[in-house]
N, C-alpha and C positions, 0 to 999 in steps of 0.2 A: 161278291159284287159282280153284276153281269157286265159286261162291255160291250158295244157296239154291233162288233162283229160276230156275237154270240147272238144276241137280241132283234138286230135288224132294226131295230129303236133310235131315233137320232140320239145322239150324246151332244149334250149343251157345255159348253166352256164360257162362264161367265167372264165378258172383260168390261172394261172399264178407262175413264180416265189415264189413272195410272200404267203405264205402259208395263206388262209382265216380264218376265224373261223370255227371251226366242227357245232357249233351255229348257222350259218348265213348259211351254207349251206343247214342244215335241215329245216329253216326254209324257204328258197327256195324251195328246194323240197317238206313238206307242202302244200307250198300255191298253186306249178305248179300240185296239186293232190288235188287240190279243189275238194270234194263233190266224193270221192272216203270212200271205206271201211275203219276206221280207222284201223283196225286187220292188212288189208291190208299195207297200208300208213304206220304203226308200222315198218313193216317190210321190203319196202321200204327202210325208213330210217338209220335201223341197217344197211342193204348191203352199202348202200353209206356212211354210216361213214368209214367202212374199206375199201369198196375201194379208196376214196378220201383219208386216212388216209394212207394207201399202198403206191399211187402213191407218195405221197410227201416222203414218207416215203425211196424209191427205183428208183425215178427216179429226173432229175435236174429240170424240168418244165413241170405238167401236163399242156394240153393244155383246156379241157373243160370236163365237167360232162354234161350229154346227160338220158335227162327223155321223154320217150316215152310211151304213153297209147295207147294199142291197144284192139283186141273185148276181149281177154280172159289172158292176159298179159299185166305185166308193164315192159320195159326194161330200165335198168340202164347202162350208160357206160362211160367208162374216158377212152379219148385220152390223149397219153403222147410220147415224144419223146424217151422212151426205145424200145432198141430191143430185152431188157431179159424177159424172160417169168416169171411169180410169182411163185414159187413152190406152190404145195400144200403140207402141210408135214403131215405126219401120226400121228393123235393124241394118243400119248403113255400117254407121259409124259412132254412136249415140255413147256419152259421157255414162250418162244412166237412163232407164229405161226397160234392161234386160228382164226384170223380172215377170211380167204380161207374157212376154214374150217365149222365156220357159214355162210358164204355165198352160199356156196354150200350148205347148211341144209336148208336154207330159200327160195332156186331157187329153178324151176324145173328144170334149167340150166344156167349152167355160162361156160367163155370160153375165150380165148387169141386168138385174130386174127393180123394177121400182117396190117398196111394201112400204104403203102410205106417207109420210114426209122424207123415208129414207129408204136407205139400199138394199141389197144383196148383191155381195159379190160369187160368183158360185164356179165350179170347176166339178166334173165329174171325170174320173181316173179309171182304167181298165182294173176289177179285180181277178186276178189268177186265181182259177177254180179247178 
């Protein structure tokens, strides 16, 4: 089976209603970044626990987590059927909140685009080459 990082191909992770394991997820994304940086792959991982973790979190049925290797980037993305945007909120002092907030520390960019009634939430991460 090819993976991500060999193909340059996005890799689809079907979700749904039913909220998966954070477990099973990472361990997807893992395997779709076979023979990538693990430094890299580390941190991969942290962005899609929160945003997988957000969408269920804020919207009624994420539709897919979306892992794309390309020459000098990894892009992360989860379609969901919201039309609200995530805050990002100012870390002062905040109860919760922090997750945005690492995702954007570990991107060189992330970002909220519309695709027809719903979202994309997206984060693209340094790959080590």
């Amino acid at each position: 089976m090819a993976h991500a990082a060999r193909t340059g191909e996005p890799a689809n992770l079907p979700l749904g209603r039913q909220r998966p394991s954070l477990a099973a997820v990472r361990r997807w994304v893992r395997l779709e970044l076979t023979g990538e940086e693990t430094d890299a792959v580390d941190d991969v991982l942290l962005v899609v626990n929160e945003l997988v973790s957000n969408a269920y979190r804020y919207t009624s049925e994420p539709s897919f987590l979306r892992v794309v290797v390309e020459q000098h980037k990894i892009r992360v993305e989860i379609e969901h059927d919201s039309a609200a945007r995530p805050p990002l909120r100012k870390v002062s002092r905040p109860q919760r909140g922090y997750g945005l907030v690492l995702v954007a520390r570990l991107s060189d960019r992330w970002g909220v685009d519309r695709v027809g009634v719903g979202t994309v939430v997206w984060a693209d991460l340094p790959r080590e080459t």
